[in-house]
Every structure is written in structure tokens, then in C-alpha cells.
C-alpha positions in Angstrom: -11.0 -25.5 7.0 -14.7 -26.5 7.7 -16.5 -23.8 6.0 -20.2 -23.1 6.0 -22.3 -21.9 3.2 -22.6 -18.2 4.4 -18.5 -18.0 4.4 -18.3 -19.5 0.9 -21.3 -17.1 -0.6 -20.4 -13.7 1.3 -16.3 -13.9 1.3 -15.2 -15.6 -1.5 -17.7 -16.6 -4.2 -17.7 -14.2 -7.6 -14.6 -12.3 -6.8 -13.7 -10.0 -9.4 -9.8 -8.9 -7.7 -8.2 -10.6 -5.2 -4.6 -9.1 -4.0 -1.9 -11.0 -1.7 -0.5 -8.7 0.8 -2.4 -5.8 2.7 0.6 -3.6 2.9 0.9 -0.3 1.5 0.6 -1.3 -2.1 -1.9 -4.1 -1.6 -4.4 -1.2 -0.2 -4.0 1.1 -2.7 -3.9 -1.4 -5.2 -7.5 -1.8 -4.0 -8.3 1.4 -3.2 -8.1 2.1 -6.4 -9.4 -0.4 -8.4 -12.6 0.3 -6.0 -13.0 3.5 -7.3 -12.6 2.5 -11.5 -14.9 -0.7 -10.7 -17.3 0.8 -7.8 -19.6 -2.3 -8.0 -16.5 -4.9 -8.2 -15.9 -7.4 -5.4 -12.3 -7.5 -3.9 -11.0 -9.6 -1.4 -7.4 -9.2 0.1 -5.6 -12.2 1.5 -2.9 -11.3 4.5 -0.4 -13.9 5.6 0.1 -12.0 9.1 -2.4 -11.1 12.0 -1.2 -7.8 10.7 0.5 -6.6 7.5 3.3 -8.5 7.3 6.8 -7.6 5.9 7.8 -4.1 6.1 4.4 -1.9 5.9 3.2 -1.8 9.9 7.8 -2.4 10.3 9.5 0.8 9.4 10.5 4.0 10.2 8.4 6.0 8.8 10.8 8.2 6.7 8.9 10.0 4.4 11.8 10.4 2.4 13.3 10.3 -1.3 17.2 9.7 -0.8 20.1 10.7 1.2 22.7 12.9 -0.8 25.4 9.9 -1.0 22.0 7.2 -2.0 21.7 9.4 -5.0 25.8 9.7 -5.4 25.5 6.0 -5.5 22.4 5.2 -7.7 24.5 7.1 -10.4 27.0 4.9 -10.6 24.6 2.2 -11.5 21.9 4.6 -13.0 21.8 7.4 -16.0 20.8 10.6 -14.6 17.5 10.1 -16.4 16.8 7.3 -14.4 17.7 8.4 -10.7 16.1 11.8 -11.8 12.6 9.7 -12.4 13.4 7.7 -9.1 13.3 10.5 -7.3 10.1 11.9 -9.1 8.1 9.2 -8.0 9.0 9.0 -4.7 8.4 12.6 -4.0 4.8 11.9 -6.2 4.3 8.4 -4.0 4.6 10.8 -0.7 2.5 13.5 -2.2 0.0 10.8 -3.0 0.0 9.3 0.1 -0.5 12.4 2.1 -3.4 13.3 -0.1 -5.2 9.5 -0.1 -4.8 10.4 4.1 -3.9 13.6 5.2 -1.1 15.2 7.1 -2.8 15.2 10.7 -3.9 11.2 10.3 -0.9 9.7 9.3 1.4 12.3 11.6 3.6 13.8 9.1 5.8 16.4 10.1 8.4 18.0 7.5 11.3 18.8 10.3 14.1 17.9 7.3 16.6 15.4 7.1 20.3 14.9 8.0 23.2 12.5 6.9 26.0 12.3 9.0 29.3 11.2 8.5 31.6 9.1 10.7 35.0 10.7 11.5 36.2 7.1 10.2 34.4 8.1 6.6 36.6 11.4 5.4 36.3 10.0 1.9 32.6 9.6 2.0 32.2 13.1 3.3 34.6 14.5 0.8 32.3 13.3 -1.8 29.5 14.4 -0.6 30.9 17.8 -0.5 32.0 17.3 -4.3 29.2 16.3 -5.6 26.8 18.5 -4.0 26.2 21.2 -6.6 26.0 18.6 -9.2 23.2 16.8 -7.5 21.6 19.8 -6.6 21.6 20.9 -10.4 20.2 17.5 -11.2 17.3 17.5 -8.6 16.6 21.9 -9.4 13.8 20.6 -12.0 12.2 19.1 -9.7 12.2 21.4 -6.5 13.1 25.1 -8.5 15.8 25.7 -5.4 18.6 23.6 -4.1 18.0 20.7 -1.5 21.1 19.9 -0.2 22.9 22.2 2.3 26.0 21.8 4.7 25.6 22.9 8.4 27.6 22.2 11.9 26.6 19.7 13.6 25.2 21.4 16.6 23.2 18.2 17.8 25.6 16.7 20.1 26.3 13.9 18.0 30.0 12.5 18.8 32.2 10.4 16.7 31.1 12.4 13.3 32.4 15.1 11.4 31.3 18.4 12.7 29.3 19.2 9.6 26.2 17.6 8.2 24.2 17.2 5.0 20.8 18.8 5.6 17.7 18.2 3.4 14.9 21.0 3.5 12.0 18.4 2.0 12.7 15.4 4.2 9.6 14.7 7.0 8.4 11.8 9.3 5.0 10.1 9.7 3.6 8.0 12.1 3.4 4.4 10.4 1.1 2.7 12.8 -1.7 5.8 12.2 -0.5 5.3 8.5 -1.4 1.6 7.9 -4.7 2.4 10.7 -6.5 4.8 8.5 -5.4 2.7 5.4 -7.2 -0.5 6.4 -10.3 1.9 8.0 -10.3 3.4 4.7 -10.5 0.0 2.2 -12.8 -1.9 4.5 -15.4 1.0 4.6 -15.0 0.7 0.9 -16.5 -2.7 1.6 -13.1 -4.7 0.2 -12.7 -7.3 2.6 -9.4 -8.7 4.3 -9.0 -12.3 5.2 -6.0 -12.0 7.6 -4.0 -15.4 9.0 -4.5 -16.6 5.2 -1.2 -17.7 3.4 -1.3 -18.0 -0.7 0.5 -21.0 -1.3 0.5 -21.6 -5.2 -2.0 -20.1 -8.1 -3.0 -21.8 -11.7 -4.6 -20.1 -14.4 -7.9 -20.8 -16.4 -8.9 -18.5 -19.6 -11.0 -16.1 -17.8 -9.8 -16.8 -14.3 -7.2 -17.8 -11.9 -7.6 -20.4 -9.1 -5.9 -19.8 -5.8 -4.7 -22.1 -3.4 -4.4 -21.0 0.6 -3.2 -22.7 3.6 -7.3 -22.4 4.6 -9.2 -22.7 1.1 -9.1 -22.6 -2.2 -11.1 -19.9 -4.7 -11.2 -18.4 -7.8 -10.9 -15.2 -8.6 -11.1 -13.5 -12.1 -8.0 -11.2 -11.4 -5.0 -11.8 -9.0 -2.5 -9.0 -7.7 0.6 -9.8 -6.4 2.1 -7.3 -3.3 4.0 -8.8 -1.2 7.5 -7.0 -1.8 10.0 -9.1 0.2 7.9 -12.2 0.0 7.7 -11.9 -3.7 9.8 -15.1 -4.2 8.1 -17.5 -2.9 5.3 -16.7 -5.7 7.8 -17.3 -8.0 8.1 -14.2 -9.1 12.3 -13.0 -9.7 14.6 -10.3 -9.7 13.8 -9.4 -5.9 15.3 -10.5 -2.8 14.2 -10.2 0.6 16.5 -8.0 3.1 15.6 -7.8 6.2 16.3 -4.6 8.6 16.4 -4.7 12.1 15.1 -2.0 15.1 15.2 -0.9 17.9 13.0 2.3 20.0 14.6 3.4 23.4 12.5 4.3 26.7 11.1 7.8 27.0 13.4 10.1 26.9 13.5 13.5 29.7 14.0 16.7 26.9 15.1 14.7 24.1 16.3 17.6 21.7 16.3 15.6 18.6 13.8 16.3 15.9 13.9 14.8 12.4 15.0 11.9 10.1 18.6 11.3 10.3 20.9 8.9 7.7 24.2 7.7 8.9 26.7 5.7 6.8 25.9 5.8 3.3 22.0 5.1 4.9 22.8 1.7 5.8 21.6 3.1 9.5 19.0 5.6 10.2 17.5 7.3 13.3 14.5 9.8 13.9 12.4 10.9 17.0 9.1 9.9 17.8 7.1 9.9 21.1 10.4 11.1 23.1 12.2 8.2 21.9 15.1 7.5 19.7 13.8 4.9 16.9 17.1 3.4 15.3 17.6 0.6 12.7 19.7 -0.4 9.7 23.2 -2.5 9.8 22.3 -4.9 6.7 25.3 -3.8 5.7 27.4 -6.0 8.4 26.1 -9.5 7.2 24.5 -9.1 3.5 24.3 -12.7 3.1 22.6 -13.6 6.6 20.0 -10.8 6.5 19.1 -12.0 2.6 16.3 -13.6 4.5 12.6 -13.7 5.2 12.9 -14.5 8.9 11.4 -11.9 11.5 14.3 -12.0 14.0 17.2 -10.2 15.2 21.0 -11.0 15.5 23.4 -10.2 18.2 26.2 -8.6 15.8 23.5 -5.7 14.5 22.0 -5.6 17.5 24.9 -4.6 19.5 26.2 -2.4 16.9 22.6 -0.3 16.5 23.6 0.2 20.8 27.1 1.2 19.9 25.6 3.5 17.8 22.8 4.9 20.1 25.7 5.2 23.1 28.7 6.9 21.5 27.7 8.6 18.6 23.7 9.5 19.1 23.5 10.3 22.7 26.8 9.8 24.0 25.7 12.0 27.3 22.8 10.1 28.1 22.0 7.2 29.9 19.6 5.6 27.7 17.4 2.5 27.7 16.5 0.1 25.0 12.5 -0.5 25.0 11.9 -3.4 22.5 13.5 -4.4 18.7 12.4 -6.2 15.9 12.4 -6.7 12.4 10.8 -5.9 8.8 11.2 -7.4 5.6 12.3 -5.4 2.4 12.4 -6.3 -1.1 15.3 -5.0 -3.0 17.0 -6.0 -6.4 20.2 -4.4 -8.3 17.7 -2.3 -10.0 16.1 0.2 -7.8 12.8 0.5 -9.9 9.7 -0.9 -8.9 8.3 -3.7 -10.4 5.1 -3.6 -12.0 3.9 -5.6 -15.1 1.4 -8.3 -15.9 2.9 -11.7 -15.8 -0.2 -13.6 -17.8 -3.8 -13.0 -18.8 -4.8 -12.1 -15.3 -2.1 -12.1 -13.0 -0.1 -8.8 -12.0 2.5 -7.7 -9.7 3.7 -4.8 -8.3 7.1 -5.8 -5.8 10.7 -4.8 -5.4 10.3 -1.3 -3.5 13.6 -0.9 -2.6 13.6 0.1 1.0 11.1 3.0 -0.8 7.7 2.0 0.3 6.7 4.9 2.2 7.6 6.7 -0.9 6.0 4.8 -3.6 4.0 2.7 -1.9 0.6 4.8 -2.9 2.2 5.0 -6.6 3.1 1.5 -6.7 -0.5 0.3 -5.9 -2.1 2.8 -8.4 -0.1 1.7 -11.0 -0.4 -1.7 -10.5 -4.3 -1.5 -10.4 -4.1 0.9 -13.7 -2.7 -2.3 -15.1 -5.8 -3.9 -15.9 -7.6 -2.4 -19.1 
């Protein structure tokens, strides 16, 4: 890139922090090292026209686990563990809703729903089990019980008639979300080169030297947030998973209203705008959606439409208005990662399919990092 003197002195000369990935963590990563260093210069380098990978791509669940997620993180988790999990993301959410408010990001609390396929007796047997159990572990936290069983008097078809409700579960609007985010950092003065990849870093004493598709600088402290992407800064233990969408048309009197989990969570649904949002079915090819490809495959596609037509709406004629795809960054632990790697390099990745959650907490922590 031919770059004149002004670009080189006003964008990226004397940079104190400089963090890869304007998502959800890259922002409050900056957000808040802006307010412990006022006078520092940061600069934020995005690989996408807009924040790319899963922040400006999900549903915007503003949740903190279905009753079977948590059934199923303690088979690989203590109860201490998944009982901190939880903490967090119910902290993340309260963070985020505080760093924004309720009215500019569009959170509603209308609760949360599993359902459970009439195929999936055993799964909805267990539920049922374990329900006081995972109520007692989660009382601590919430001083009442969350989970509750109620008929399903939604319509759905191809389910068991009752459901697992959650009182504490809400929606936001992600696009007004990652909006007032960005307005927020750049009128902070924190500057965001978008279009500019990060190809490969090398470290000094005092600083580390970055090397972009564009240009290369030097920065004195680097922050890595680019969840799925992670990888391909060499940084392990986190794989990308992508999930694919789809939003229907407008729909006349749509009479559902809330975040809904279906199959273990592996698909989800909500309302928004009069339309059914739908996505998940990673679970059908693991291997092939391992990947940090934005696309979309004829197998989940058609399955997320199964879904819509014979279980969600099965009395409505309804149209499919556009699809596409996020990428996640998930690992066999379900904890964030956030350490130092060197001197003056950080990361804060692996979110689990939880960013809405911790994404605020994530970035905080990740800028509390640095002494």
C-alpha cells in the first residue's frame, strides 16, 4: 500500500495497544483499556468490511444455557466449574446491558424454551430427572428455581407436549448491539482500520511488530480477539465451527415470542421483526462445518426448512428471506481463554458459542491483563 506521511503519523505511528478483531471482545477489550490509559493510543485492525466471524452473525440469545447444555457440561465439568460458567455469563450479559443499555441494543427478557423431539423420549426424560438437581445447583445464583415444565401451547408439532421454560432467558437485537458498540469506541477516539488482515507478528523487548496484508507497524502491546480465527495466529486449543441461518419473510400475527433451544441446542429459533430467525445443525456434519468458510450446505440447509415446516410452523405457509453463516470458536473445554502468551502479546478466544454472554467479560478481562 502507497501510504502518505499523514496515514503513517495519524493511524499508526506510536501505538500503545493494537487489538485484531473488532467483535465483541475486541471492543471492550478497548473500551476498557481507554478508560485505565485515557491518554493511550489504540488502533483496531478488522479483517472484514464489518466484524467478521460471529459478532454482527448470531442470534442474539442473551442467554446462559439450556437445561440439557448444563446436564451435559457436567459430565465433562465439576459442578464448581459449570456453576462459574454460568456466573459469568449471566455477569457478561449484565455487563453488556450496562456498557449499552436495554433500549439500544433491544433486549427484551420474554424467557426461553427447549423443546424436545417426540424422536428424543430419553433426552426429555432426563431433563425431567435432573431438573431439581440443576435447579439446586443454579439457587445461589438466582435465590429461586429457573427451570420449569409447561405444555406446549405454541403449536409446535412433532415435539413432546411439554417444554422446559427458563424465566431469565431474553433476546437483543445484534445489529443495534455491535452499532452502538463501534459508535461508542470510535467516539472514544480508538480507531478501526477495517479490510486489514494480520498475517504474522514478531516480538522485540518493548514492542511487537505486526505484519498486515496492507502495512506493517509496531505496536507496544498486541491483543488477540478473533475467536474462531484464532488458529491462524497460532494460537491452539480452539477450533473454528461454523453455524448456519436462515430469517423467514414477514410473517401476518406471528404468535411466537422468545428464544427457543431445540435438540440438545444444536438448533435454536427466536422472533424478531415478525420473522422466524432459525440456525444451528453443526451437529449433522462436525467435521465439514470445522471450518472458517462463510457458506452454507444443502444438508443443513434443508434440514433448518424441515424444521421451520413441520415442527415450528407446521400451519403456515412460510417463506425463506436470506441465510448465511457465522464463525464460532469452541474447544473441549468450555472456558474462555485469556492469558498472556509473551512479554506483550495477549489473547482472549475460545467463547464457546457464548459471546453474547461473555463477550463484555471476555474483553475486560483480557485488557485487565496488562499490569
Amino acid at each position: 500500500m502507497n501510504l502518505s506521511y499523514w496515514e503513517i503519523k495519524n493511524w499508526l505511528t506510536n501505538i500503545d495497544f493494537t487489538i485484531v478483531g473488532s467483535g465483541i471482545v475486541g471492543l471492550n477489550c478497548a473500551l476498557q483499556l481507554k478508560q485505565r490509559y485515557p491518554t493511550s493510543k489504540i488502533l483496531i485492525l478488522e479483517k472484514g468490511i464489518l466484524p467478521q466471524g460471529a459478532s454482527t452473525k448470531n442470534a442474539g440469545f442473551a442467554c446462559f444455557g439450556s437445561l440439557s447444555e448444563i446436564i451435559d457440561d457436567l459430565k465433562h465439568h465439576s459442578k464448581e466449574e459449570v456453576l462459574e460458567l454460568v456466573k459469568k455469563r449471566i455477569n457478561g450479559l449484565r455487563m453488556l446491558r450496562e456498557t449499552l443499555s436495554d433500549k439500544t441494543i433491544g433486549y427484551q427478557n420474554l424467557g426461553g424454551y427447549e423443546l424436545f423431539l417426540e424422536s428424543n423420549e430419553a433426552l426429555y426424560n432426563l431433563c425431567l430427572t435432573k431438573q431439581d438437581e440443576i435447579n439446586q445447583l443454579l439457587y445461589p445464583i438466582f435465590n429461586t428455581e429457573v427451570f420449569a415444565f409447561k405444555a406446549n401451547n405454541l403449536g409446535f408439532k412433532n415435539v413432546i407436549s411439554n417444554y422446559s421454560f427458563n424465566q431469565f432467558e431474553g433476546q437483543i437485537d445484534t445489529g443495534k448491539m455491535m452499532d452502538a458498540l463501534l459508535k461508542k469506541v470510535q467516539s472514544l477516539g480508538i480507531k478501526i482500520l477495517n479490510n486489514t488482515t494480520v498475517e504474522a507478528f514478531s516480538e522485540d523487548l518493548n514492542t511487537v511488530k505486526i505484519k498486515t496484508n496492507h502495512f506493517n507497524l509496531t505496536t507496544k502491546k498486541l491483543f488477540i480477539a478473533t475467536n474462531g480465527f484464532a488458529k491462524q495466529l497460532n494460537i491452539p486449543k480452539v477450533k473454528p465451527a461454523r453455524a448456519q441461518v436462515l430469517i423467514t419473510k414477514p410473517i401476518k400475527n406471528l404468535h411466537i415470542k422468545g428464544t427457543f433451544h431445540l435438540d440438545e441446542g444444536y438448533y435454536y429459533f427466536r422472533n424478531i421483526d415478525n420473522r422466524i430467525l432459525l440456525g444451528g445443525g453443526r451437529n449433522l456434519d462436525f467435521k465439514a462445518e470445522e471450518t472458517t468458510e462463510f457458506a452454507e450446505t444443502q444438508t443443513i440447509q434443508n434440514k433448518l426448512e424441515e424444521l421451520l415446516k413441520t415442527t415450528i410452523l407446521p400451519n403456515l405457509e412460510v417463506e425463506v428471506e436470506h441465510r448465511w453463516s457465522g464463525i464460532m470458536g469452541v474447544g473441549k473445554q468450555k472456558k474462555a481463554i485469556v492469558k498472556q502468551l509473551s512479554d506483550n502479546v495477549y489473547c482472549g478466544v475460545r467463547l464457546g458459542g457464548m459471546g453474547i454472554a461473555i463477550g463484555s467479560l471476555v474483553g475486560k478481562e483480557l485488557a485487565d491483563l496488562v499490569e
